[in-house]
C-alpha positions as CSV (number, residue, x, y, z in Angstrom):
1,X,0.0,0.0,0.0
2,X,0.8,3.6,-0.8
3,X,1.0,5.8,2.0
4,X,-1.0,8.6,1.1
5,X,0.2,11.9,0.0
6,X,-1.0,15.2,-1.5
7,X,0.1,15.8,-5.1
8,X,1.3,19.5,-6.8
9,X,2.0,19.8,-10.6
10,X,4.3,22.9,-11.0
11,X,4.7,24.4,-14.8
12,X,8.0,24.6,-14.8
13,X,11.6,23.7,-13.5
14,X,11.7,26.6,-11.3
15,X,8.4,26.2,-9.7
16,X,9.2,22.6,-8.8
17,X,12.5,23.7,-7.1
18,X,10.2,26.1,-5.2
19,X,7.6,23.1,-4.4
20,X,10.9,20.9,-3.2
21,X,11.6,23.3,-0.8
22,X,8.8,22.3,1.8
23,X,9.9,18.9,4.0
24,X,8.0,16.3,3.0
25,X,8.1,16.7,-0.3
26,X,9.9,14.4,-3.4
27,X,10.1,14.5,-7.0
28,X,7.9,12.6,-8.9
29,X,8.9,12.7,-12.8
30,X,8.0,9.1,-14.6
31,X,8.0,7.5,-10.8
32,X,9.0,3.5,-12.2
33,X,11.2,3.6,-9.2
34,X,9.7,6.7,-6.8
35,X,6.5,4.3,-5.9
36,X,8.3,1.5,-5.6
37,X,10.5,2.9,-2.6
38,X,7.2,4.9,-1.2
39,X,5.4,1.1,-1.2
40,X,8.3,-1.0,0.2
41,X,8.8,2.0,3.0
42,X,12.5,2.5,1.9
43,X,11.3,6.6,2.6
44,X,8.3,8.3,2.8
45,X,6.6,11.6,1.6
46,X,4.2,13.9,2.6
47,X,4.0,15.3,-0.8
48,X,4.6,14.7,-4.2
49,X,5.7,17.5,-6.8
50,X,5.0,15.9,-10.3
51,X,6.7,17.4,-13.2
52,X,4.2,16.4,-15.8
53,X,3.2,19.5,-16.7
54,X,6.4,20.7,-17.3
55,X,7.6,21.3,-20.7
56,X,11.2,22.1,-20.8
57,X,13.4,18.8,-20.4
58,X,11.8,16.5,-22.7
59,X,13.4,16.9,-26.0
60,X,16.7,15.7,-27.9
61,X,18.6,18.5,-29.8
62,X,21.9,18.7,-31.6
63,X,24.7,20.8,-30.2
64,X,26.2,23.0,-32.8
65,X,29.8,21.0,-32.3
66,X,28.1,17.9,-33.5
67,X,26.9,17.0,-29.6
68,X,24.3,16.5,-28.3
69,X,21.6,17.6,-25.6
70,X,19.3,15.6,-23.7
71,X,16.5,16.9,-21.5
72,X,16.2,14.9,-18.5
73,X,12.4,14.3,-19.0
74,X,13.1,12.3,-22.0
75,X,11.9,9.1,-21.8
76,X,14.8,6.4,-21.9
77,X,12.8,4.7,-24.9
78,X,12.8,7.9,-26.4
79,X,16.8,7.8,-25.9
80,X,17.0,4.2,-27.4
81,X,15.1,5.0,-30.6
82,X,16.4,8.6,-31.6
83,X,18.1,8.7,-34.9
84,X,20.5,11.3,-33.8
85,X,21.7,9.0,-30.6
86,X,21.9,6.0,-32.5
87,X,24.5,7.6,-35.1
88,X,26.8,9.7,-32.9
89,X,26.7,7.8,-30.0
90,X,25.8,4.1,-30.6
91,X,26.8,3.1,-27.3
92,X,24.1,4.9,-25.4
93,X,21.5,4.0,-27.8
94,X,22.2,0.5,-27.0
95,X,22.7,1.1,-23.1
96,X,18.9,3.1,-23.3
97,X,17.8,-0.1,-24.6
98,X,18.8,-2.5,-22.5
99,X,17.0,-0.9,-19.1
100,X,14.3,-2.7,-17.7
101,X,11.5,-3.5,-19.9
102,X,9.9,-2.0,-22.6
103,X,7.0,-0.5,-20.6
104,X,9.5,1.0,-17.9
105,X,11.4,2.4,-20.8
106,X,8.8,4.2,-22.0
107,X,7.5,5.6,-18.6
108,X,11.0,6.2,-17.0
109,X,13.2,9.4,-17.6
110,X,16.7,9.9,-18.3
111,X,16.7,12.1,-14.7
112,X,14.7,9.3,-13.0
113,X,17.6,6.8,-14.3
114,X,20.6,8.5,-13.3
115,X,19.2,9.5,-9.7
116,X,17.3,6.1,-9.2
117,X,18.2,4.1,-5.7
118,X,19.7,1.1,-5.4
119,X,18.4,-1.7,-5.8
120,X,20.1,-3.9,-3.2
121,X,17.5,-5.9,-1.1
122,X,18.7,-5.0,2.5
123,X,17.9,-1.4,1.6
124,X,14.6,-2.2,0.4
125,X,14.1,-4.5,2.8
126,X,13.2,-4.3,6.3
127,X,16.7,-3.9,7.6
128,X,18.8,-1.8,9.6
129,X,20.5,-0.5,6.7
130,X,23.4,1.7,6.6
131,X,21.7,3.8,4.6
132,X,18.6,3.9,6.3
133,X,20.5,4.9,9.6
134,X,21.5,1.3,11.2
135,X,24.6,0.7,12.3
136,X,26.0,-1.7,9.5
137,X,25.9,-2.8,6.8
138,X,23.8,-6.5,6.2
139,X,25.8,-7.4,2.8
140,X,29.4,-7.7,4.4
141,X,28.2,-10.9,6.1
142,X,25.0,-11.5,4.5
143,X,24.2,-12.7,0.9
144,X,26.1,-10.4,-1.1
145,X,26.2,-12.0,-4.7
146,X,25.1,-8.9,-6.3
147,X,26.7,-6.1,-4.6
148,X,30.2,-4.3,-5.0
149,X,34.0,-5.4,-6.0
150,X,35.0,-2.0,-6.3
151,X,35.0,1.1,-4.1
152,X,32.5,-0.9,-1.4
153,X,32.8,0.6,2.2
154,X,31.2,1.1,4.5
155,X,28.2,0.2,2.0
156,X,28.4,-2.3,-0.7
157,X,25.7,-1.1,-3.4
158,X,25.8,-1.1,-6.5
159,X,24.7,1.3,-8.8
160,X,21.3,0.5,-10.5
161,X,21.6,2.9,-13.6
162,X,22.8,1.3,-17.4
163,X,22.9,5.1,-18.9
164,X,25.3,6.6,-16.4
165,X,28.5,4.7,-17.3
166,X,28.0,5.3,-20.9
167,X,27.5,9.0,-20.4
168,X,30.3,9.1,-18.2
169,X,32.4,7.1,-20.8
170,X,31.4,10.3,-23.3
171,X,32.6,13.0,-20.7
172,X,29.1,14.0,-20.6
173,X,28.3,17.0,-18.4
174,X,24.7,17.4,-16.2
175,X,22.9,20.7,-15.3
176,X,20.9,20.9,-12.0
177,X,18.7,23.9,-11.1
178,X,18.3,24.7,-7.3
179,X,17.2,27.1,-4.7
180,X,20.7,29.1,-5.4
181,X,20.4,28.7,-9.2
182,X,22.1,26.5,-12.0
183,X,25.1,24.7,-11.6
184,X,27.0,22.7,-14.6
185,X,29.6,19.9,-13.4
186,X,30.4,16.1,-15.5
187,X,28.3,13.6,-14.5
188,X,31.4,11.5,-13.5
189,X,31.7,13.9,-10.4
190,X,27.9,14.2,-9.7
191,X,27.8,10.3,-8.6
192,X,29.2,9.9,-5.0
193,X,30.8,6.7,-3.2
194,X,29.4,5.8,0.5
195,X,32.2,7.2,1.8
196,X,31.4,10.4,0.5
197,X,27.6,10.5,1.1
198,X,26.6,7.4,3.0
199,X,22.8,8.4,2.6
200,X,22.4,9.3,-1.0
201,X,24.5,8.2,-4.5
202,X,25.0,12.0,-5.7
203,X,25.6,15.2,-4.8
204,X,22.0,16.8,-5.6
205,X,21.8,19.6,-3.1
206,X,18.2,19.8,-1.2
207,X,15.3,20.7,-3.6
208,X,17.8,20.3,-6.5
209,X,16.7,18.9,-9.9
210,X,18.7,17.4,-13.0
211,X,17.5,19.1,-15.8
212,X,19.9,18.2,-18.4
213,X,22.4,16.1,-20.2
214,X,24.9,17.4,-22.4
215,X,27.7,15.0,-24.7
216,X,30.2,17.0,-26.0
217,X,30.9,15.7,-30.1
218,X,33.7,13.0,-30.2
219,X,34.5,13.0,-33.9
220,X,36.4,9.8,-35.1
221,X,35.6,8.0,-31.8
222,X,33.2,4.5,-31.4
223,X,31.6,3.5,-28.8
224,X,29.9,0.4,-27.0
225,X,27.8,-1.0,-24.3
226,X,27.6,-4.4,-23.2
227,X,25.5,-5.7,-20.4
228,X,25.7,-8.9,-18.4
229,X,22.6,-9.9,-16.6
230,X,21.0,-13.1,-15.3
231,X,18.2,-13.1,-17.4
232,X,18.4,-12.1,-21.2
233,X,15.2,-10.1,-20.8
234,X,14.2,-7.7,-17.9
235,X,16.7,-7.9,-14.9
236,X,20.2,-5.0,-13.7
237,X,23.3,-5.8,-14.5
238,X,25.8,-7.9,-13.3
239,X,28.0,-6.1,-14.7
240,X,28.8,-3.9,-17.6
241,X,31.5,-1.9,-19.5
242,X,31.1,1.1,-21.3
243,X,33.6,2.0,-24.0
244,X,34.6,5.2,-25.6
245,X,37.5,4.7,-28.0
246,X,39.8,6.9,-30.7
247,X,41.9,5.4,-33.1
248,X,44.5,6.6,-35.3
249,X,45.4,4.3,-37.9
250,X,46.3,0.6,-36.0
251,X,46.9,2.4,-32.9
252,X,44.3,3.1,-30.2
253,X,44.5,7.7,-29.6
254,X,42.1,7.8,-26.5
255,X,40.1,5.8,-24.4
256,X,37.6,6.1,-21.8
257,X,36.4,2.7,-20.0
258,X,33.5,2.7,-17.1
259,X,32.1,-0.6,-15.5
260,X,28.4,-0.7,-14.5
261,X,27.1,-2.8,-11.9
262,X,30.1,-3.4,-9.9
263,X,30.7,-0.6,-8.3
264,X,28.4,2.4,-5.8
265,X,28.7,4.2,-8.6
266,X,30.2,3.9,-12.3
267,X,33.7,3.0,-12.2
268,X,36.0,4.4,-14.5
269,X,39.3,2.3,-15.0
270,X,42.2,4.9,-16.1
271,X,44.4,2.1,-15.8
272,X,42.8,-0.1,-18.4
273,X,43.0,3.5,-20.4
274,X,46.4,4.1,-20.6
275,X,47.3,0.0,-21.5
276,X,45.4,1.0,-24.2
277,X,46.6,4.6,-25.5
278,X,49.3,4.3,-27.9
279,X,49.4,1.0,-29.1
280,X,48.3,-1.3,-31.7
281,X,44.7,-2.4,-30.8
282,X,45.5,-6.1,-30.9
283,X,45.1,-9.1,-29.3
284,X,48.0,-8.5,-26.7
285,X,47.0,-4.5,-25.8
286,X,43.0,-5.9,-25.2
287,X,44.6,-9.0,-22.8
288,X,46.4,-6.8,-20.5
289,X,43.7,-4.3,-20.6
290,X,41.7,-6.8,-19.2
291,X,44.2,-8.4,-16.5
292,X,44.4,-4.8,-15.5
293,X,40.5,-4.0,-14.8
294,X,40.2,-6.3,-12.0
295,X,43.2,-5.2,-10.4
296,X,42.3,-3.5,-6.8
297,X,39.1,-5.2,-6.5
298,X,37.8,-6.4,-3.0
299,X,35.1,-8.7,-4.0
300,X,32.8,-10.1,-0.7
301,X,32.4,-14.0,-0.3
302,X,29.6,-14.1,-2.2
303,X,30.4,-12.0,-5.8
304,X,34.0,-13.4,-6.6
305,X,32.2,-14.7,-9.9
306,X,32.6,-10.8,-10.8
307,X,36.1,-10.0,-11.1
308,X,36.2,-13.1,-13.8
309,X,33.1,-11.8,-15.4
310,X,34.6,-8.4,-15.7
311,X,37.7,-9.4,-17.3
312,X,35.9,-11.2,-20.0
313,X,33.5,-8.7,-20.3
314,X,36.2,-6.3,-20.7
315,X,38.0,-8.5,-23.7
316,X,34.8,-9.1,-25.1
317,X,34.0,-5.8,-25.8
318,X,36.9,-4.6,-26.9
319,X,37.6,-7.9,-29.3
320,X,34.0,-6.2,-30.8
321,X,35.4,-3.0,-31.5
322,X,38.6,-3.9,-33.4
């Protein structure tokens, strides 16, 4: 059961920030995962500020450098079906459509995606959660299959969210709108670790908002997304790799790599980056890239099958984009 709620629909933007100001209140945009936490009791409301009538945020425009700009009301099948997305940036195309299930995808928002809560079932469930303000966390000892290799401690989430590594593999940069005005920052920095913010996964300021997505143009450069997942239809990664890449001639000029699904938030491995810059992109330079992304990580005693899923997923991917 829902608990019950009153409901405001500002016009715009700024007249939900104003409506987010009052305690009580959340954000409710397309709400796949809002009324799930409301119904399972993860938080409650006292009100709910809908942004349907809102009609800034729900479009998909070209930047005049050949990005592009993404309004975070549009819906993430929107995302997988644009023409634009699917021919400068392939890899978020296919990252848009492998969320959830078709009718999620069509009622969830890029906004809702990147700011969604975890989905680990001691957070959801009825127990004394770290993050719910107990005093530790259930996964260390508990059953911990899904949960973090990387950056875990003192919580072991991980994050939910297929479009943020992809974005962050494209440098992309967010815009929030709050009580003190806008603020611009990449989306790599607007995710935060448990050490850094042990109650939330980003740094949106009360009554803040994302508004928008922008992808700066990456001439010359492919990109990927491959998703591992239990079941080949609806269901959140095990884990994933993201892959922005830059060749010049036989040799590999830039890469960005980010794991999904592994990590409290998405994982960028600068490590696996630099194996890469510079040389050939062969069989050897994709085999120590690989060795190299599970370097450093911690996995619990019940997700060990991750750090050898990783490194094949890692080779896999980048076997697809020679």
């Amino acid at each position: 059961m829902l608990p019950p709620f009153t409901y405001v629909r500002p016009d715009d933007f700024a007249g939900a920030v104003r409506e987010l100001g009052r305690p009580g209140t959340r954000l409710h945009a397309g709400g796949t995962d809002l009324l799930g936490c409301l119904r399972d009791g993860v938080f409650t409301a006292e009100r709910l500020v809908s942004l349907r009538r809102v009609t800034a945020g729900r479009e998909i425009g070209a930047l005049p450098d050949g990005g592009l700009r993404l309004g975070a009301l549009v819906p993430v099948a929107a995302i997988a079906a644009s023409p634009l997305v699917r021919e400068r940036f392939p890899g978020l195309a296919r990252a848009a459509a492998d969320v959830a299930s078709p009718q999620l995808r069509n009622q969830g928002t890029l906004g809702g995606n990147l700011c969604q809560r975890p989905r680990c079932w001691y957070f959801r469930g009825e127990f004394p959660c770290l993050k719910k303000g107990g005093d530790h966390c259930s996964a260390l000892d508990g059953e911990n299959r899904y949960h973090a290799i990387f950056g875990g401690g003192p919580c072991f989430i991980v994050h939910p969210s297929d479009l943020a590594p992809m974005l962050v593999a494209l440098a992309a940069t967010v815009r929030l709108l709050g009580p003190d005005g806008e603020r611009r920052l990449p989306l790599a920095e607007f995710f935060q670790l448990p050490s850094e913010n042990l109650a939330g996964e980003n740094c949106l300021g009360p009554a803040e908002i994302v508004v928008e997505v922008e992808i700066p143009a990456h001439p010359g450069w492919r990109s990927s997304y491959r998703k591992v997942r239990e079941r080949g239809s609806w269901d959140f990664a095990l884990a994933s790799v993201a892959l922005a890449l830059r060749r010049e001639g036989e040799r590999v000029a830039a890469a960005r790599v980010v794991l999904g699904g592994v990590a409290p938030a998405p994982w960028r491995l600068p490590a696996v980056e630099a194996i890469l810059t510079g040389r050939p992109f062969a069989a050897e330079a994709i085999r120590d890239a690989a060795a190299a992304a599970v370097a450093g990580a911690e996995p619990l005693a019940g997700n060990g099958y991750k750090v050898a899923l990783v490194r094949g997923v890692i080779e896999e991917s980048l076997l697809a984009l020679r």
